[in-house]
C-alpha positions as CSV (number, residue, x, y, z in Angstrom):
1,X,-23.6,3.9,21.7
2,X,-19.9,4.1,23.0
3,X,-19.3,1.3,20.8
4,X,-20.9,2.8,17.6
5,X,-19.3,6.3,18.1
6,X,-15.6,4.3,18.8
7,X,-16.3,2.0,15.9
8,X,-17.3,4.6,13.3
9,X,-14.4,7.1,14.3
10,X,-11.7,4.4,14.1
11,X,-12.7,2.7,11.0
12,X,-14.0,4.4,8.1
13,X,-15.2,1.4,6.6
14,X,-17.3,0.7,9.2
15,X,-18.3,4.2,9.0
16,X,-19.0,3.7,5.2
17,X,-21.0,0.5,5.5
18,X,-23.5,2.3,8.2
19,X,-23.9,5.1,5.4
20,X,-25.2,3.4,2.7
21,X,-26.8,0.4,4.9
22,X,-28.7,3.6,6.3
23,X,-29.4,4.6,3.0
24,X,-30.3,2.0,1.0
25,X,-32.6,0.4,3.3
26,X,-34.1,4.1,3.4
27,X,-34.8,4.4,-0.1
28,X,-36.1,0.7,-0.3
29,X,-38.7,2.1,3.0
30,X,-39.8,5.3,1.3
31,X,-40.8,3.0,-2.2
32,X,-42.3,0.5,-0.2
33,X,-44.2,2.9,2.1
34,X,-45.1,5.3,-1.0
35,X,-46.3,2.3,-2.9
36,X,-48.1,0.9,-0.2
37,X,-49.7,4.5,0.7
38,X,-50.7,5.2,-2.5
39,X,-52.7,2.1,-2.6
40,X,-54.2,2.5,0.3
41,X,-55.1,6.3,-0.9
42,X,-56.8,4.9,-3.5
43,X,-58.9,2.2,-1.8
44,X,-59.8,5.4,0.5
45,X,-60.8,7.9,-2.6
46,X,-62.8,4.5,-3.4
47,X,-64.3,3.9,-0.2
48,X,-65.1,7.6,-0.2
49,X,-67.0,7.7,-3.2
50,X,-68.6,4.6,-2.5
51,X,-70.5,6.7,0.6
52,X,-70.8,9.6,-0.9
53,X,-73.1,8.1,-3.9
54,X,-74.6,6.3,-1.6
55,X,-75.7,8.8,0.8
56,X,-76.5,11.3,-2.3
57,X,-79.1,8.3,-3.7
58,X,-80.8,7.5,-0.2
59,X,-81.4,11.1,-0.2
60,X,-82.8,11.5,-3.8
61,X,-86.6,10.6,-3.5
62,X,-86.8,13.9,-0.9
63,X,-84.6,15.5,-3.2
64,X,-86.6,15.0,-6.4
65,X,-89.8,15.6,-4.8
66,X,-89.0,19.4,-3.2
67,X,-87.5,19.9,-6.6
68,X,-90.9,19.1,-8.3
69,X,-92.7,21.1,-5.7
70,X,-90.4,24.3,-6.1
71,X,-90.2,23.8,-2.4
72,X,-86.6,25.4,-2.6
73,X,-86.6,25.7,1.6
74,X,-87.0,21.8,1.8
75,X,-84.2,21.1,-1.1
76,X,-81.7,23.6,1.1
77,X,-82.3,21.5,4.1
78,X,-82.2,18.6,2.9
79,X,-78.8,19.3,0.8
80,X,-77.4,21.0,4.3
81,X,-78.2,17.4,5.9
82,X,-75.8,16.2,3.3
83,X,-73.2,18.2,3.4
84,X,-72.6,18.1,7.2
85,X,-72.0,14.8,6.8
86,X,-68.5,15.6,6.0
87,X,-68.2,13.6,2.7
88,X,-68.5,16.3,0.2
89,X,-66.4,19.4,-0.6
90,X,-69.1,20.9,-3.0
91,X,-72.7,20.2,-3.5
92,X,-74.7,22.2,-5.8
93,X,-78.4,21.5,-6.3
94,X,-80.1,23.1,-9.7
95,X,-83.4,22.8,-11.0
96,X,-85.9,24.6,-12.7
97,X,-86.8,27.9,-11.1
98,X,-89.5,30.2,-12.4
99,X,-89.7,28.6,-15.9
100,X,-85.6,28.9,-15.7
101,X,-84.0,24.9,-16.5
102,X,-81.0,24.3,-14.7
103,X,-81.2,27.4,-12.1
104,X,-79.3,26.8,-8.9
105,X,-81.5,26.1,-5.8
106,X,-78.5,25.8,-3.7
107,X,-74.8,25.8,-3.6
108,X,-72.6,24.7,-0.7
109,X,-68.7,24.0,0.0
110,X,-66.0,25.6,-2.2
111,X,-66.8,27.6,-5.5
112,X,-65.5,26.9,-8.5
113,X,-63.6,23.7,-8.0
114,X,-61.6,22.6,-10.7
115,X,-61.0,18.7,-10.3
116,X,-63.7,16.8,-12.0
117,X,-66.7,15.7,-9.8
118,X,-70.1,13.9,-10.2
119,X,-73.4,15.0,-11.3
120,X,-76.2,13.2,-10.5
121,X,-79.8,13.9,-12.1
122,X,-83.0,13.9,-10.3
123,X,-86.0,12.3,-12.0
124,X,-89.6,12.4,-11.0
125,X,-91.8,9.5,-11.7
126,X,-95.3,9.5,-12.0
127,X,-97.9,7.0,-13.2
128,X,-95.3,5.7,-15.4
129,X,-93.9,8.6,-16.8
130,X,-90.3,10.2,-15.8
131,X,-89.6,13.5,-15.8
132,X,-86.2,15.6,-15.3
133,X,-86.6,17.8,-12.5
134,X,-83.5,19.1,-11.9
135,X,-79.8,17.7,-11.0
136,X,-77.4,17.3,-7.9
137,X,-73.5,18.6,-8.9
138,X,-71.2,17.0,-5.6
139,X,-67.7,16.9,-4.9
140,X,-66.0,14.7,-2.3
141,X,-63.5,16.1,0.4
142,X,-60.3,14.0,0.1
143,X,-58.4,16.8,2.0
144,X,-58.8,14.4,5.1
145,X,-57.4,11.8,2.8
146,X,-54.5,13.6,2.3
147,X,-53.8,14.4,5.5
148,X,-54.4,10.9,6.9
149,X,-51.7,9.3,4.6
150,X,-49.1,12.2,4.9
151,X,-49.6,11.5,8.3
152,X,-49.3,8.0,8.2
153,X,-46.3,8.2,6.0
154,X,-44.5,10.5,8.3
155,X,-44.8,8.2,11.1
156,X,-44.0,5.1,9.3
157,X,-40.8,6.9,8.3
158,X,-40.0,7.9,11.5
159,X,-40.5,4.3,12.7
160,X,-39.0,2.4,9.9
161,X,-35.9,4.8,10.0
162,X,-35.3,3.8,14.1
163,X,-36.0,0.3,13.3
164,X,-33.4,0.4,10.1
165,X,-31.2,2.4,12.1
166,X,-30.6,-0.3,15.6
167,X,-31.0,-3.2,12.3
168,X,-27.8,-1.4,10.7
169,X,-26.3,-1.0,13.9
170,X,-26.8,-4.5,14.6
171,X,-25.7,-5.7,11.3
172,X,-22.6,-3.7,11.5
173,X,-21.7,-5.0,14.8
174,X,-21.8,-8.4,13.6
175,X,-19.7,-7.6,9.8
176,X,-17.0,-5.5,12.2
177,X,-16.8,-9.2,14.4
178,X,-16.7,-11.3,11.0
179,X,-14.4,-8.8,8.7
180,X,-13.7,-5.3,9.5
181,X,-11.6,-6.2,12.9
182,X,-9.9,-8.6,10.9
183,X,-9.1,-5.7,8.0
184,X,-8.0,-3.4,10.5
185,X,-5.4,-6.0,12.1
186,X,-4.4,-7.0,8.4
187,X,-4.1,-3.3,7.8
188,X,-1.9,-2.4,10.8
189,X,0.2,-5.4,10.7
190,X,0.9,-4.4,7.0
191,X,1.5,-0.3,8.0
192,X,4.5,-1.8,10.7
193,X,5.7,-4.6,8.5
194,X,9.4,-4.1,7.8
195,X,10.9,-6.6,5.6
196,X,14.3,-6.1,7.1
197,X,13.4,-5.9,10.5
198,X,12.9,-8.8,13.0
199,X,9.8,-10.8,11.7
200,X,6.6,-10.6,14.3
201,X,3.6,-13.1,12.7
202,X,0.1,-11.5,12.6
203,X,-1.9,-13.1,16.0
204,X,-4.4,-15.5,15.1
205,X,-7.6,-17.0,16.8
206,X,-7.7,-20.3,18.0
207,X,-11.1,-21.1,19.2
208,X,-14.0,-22.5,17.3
209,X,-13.6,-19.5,14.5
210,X,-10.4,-20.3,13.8
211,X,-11.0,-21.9,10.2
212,X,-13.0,-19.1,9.3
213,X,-11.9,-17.6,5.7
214,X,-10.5,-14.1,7.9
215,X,-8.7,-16.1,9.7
216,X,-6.7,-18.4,7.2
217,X,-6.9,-15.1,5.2
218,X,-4.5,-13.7,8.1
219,X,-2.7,-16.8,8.4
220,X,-1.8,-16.3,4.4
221,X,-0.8,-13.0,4.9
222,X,1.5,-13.6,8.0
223,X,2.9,-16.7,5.8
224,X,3.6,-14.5,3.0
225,X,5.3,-11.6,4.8
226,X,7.2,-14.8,6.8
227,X,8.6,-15.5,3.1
228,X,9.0,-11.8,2.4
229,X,11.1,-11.6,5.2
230,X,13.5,-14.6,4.5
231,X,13.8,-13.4,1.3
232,X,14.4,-9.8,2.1
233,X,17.1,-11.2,5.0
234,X,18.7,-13.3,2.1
235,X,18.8,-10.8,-0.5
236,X,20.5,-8.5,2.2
237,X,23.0,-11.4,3.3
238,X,23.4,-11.9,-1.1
239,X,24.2,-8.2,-1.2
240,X,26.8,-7.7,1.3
241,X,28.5,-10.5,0.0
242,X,28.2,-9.6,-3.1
243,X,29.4,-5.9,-2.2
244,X,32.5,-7.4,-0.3
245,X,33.3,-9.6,-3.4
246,X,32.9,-6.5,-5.7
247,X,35.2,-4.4,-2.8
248,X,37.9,-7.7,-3.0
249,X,37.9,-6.8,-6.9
250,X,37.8,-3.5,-6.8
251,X,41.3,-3.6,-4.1
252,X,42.8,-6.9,-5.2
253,X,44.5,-8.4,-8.3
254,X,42.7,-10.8,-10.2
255,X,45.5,-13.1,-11.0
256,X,47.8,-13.3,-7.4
257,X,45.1,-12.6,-4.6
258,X,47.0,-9.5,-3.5
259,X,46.5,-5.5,-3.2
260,X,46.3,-4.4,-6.6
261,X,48.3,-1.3,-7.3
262,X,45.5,1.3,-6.0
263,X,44.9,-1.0,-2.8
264,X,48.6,-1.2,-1.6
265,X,48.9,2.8,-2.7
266,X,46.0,3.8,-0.5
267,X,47.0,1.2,2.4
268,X,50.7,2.9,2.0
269,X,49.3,6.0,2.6
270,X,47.2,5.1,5.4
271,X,49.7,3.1,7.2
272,X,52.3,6.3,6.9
273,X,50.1,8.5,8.0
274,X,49.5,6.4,11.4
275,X,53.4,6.0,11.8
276,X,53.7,10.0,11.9
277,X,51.2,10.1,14.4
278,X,52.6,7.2,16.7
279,X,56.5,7.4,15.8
280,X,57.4,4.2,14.5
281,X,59.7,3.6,10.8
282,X,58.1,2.2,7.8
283,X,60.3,0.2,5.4
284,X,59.2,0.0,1.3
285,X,60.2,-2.9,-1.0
286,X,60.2,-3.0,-4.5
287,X,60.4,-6.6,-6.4
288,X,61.0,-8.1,-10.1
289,X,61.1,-11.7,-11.1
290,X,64.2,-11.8,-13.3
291,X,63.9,-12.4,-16.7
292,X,59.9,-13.6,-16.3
293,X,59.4,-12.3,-20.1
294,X,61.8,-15.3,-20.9
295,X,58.8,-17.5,-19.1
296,X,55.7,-16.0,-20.9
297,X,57.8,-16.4,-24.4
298,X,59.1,-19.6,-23.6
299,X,56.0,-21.6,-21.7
300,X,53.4,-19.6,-22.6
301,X,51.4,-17.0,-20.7
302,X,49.8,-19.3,-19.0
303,X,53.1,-20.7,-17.4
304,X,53.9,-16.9,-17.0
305,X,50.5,-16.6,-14.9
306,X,51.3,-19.6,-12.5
307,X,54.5,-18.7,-11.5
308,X,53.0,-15.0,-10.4
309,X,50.6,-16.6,-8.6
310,X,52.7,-19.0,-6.8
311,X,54.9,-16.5,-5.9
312,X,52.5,-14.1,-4.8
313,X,51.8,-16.9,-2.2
314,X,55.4,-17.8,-1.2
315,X,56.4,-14.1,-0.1
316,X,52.5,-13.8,1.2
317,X,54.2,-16.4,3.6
318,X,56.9,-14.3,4.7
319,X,55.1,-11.6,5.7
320,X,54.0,-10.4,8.9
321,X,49.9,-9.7,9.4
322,X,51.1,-5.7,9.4
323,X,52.9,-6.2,6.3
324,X,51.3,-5.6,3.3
325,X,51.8,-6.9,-0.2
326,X,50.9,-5.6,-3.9
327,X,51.1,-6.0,-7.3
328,X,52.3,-3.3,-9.1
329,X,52.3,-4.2,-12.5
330,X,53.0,-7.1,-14.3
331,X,55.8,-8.8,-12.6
332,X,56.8,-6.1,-10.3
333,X,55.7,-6.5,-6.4
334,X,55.9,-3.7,-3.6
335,X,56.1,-4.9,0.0
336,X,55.8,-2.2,2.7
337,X,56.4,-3.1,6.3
338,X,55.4,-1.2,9.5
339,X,58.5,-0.9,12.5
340,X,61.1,-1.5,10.0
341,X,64.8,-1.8,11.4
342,X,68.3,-2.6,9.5
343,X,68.2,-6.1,10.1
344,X,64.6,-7.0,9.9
345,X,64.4,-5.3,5.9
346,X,67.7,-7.7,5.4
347,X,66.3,-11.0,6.6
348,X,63.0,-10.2,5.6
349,X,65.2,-9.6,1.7
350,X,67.0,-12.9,2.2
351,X,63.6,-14.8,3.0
352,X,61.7,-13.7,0.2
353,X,64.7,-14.5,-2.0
354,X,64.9,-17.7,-0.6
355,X,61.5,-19.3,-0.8
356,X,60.9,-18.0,-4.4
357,X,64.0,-20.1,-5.4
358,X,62.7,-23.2,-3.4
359,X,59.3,-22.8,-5.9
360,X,59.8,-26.6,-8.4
361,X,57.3,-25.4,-11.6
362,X,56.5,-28.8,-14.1
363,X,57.9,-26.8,-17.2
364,X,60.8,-25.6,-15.6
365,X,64.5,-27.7,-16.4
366,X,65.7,-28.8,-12.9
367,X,68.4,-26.9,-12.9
368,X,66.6,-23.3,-13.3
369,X,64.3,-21.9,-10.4
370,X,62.9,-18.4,-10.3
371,X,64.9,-15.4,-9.1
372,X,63.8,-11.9,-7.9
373,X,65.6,-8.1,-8.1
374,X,64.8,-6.4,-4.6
375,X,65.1,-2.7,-3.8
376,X,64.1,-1.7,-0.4
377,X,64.7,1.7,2.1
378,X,63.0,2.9,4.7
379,X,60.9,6.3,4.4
380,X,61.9,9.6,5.7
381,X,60.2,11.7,7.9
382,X,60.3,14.6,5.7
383,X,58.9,12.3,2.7
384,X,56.1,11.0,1.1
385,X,54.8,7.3,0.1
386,X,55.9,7.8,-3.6
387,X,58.8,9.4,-3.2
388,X,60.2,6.4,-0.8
389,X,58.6,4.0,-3.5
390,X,60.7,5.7,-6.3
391,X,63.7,5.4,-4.5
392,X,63.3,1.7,-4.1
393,X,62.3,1.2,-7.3
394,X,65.7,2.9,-8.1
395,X,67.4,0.4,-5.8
396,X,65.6,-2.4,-7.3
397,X,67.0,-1.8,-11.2
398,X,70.5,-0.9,-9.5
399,X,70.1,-4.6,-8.2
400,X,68.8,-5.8,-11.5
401,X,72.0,-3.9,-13.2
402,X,74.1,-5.8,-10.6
403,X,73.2,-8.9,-11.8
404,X,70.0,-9.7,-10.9
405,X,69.0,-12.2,-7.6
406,X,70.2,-10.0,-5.1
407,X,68.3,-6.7,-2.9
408,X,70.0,-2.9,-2.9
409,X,69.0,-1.0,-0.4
410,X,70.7,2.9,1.0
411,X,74.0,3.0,1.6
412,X,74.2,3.5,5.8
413,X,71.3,1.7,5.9
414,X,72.0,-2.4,5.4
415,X,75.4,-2.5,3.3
416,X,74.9,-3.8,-0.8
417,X,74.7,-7.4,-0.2
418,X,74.6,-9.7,-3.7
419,X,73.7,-13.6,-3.0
């Protein structure tokens, strides 16, 4: 019973299942036993009737001759002899009393019954002739019947109800072995399955059951969430790279690899802030391939976008790791470099210079290289980003007035060198 009251709190299938196994097998007892009663009620009305008539004719010859006799004391005690047999609910004998036909003699049991009963005339033969003295009116008691099959009824409910009950318990217990545990597994493994999370396979049965269709039901499940979860990993892994790729777009220029202009702006930022807060200098360049418009009317845009990109990666590789490097627009690069000094902006000016002149492009003459304008300065403490980046930007035209191919910078701060 611990088992049942455990197995029908924890699983409401199982508690379902014991429901209607309880009653349907109920209703299929009470048809059967009402069917079967019902016959056997009748076969007892029958049988009943059967005695009765045949206890009402052995006692007819008596009968018929106190009738013909007007001996009215022998027809009462010979109808009282009936009637304690116990077969009849009525009997009523009536004959002809003081030149009155069908007078009653004698009437015993229940008055006025209203179901239909039997009537039985008696007939008094002599030397041939018959006459009708009179009549018997009976009734059989099927009260006792009645009671006998309710009774019988009620205990063959009670019985088949314990027996259906221990069958369904029985039955259950062997569907909850088969199925239901297996559900319940299926179903909890399912409630705690997390695609994302680390992958735990449902637990599966290796003895003699183990091809059963539960189990390789379980063994498609666990598969499936297997797959589910290599999928769910992938699709993760395919998002944050696809994320990354969408960030590298959203901070880098398409063409040259480098910050694009919101990148380096918000990395300026960032990186000034930081040298307020731990003291160090922060130096801003400003660059301008002279006369690139000549290159994109000349070659073709296409040379135009070559020559940016191969530039982009010839000052990339004169930068530090701390330095950073942006596209500002169109041909126009910003550099800004963290711990700046007087003589590390100069050489860094007079690298850049000189690897962008060392660049050999196919459509080029060999005689013309590419040149860049540099303004640079270092940022005040009292300033911010863009106010530092205008004044190199002024720097840089001053250089691109002077000439071009050369770097400006604040007077006190490197001297106006031109190459």
């Amino acid at each position: 019973m611990a088992f049942l009251s455990k197995l029908i709190n924890t699983s409401r299938l199982s508690r379902v299942l014991l429901i209607r196994i309880l009653l349907f097998s109920g209703l299929f007892t009470v048809i059967i036993t009402a069917v079967q009663l019902s016959l056997n009620y009748q076969n007892e009305i029958e049988e009943l009737q059967k005695k009765s008539k045949q206890l009402v004719h052995s006692s007819e010859g008596p009968l018929v001759l106190a009738t013909f006799e007007l001996n009215d004391r022998q027809v009462i005690l010979i109808t009282e002899g009936l009637f304690r047999s116990g077969l009849f609910k009525s009997l009523i004998v009536k004959g002809t009393y003081k030149g009155i036909p069908e007078s009653t003699i004698i009437s015993l049991g229940e008055k006025n019954i209203q179901t239909q009963g039997w009537r039985h005339p008696l007939i008094f033969e002599y030397k041939g002739r018959f006459s009708k003295v009179g009549a018997i009116e009976f009734q059989i008691d099927i009260d006792p019947i009645k009671q006998k099959i309710m009774d019988e009824f009620i205990i063959i409910l009670i019985s088949q109800f314990i027996k259906t009950f221990f069958v369904s318990i029985f039955i259950l217990f062997i569907i909850h072995n088969l199925v239901i545990r297996h559900l319940d597994e299926i179903s909890n493994w399912l409630n705690n399955f997390k695609p994302e999370s680390s992958f735990s396979p449902l637990a599966l049965e290796t003895d003699k059951g183990s091809d059963s269709e539960m189990v390789k039901l379980k063994s498609a499940i666990s598969e499936m969430g297997q797959q589910v979860h290599k999928h769910t990993i992938g699709l993760e892994k395919a998002v944050a790279e696809r994320t990354a790729e969408l960030e590298k777009l959203a901070y880098t220029d398409s063409l040259t690899g480098v910050a694009n202009r919101g990148a380096f702006l918000q990395a300026s930022n960032e990186e000034l802030s930081r040298s307020r807060r731990l003291s160090y200098d922060i130096g801003v360049m400003m660059l301008d391939l002279d006369h690139f418009k000549a290159i994109n009317d000349t070659y073709g845009h296409d040379a135009g976008d070559e020559v940016l990109k191969q530039v982009s990666k010839a000052m990339s590789n004169c930068l530090r790791k701390e330095d950073t490097l942006g596209r500002i627009g169109g041909e126009e690069f910003a550099i800004i470099t963290p711990g700046a000094d007087k003589g590390g902006m100069h050489k860094l000016a007079s690298r850049l210079q000189q690897s962008i002149a060392l660049l050999n492009f196919p459509f080029l003459p060999e005689d013309k290289n590419i040149t860049v304008s540099i303004g640079y300065t270092k940022i005040s403490n009292d300033e911010n980003f863009k106010a530092a980046l205008k004044r190199a930007d002024v720097h840089l035209y001053t250089a691109k007035a002077s000439g071009r191919n050369t770097f400006i910078t604040d007077k006190g701060f490197v001297p106006s060198i031109v190459n």
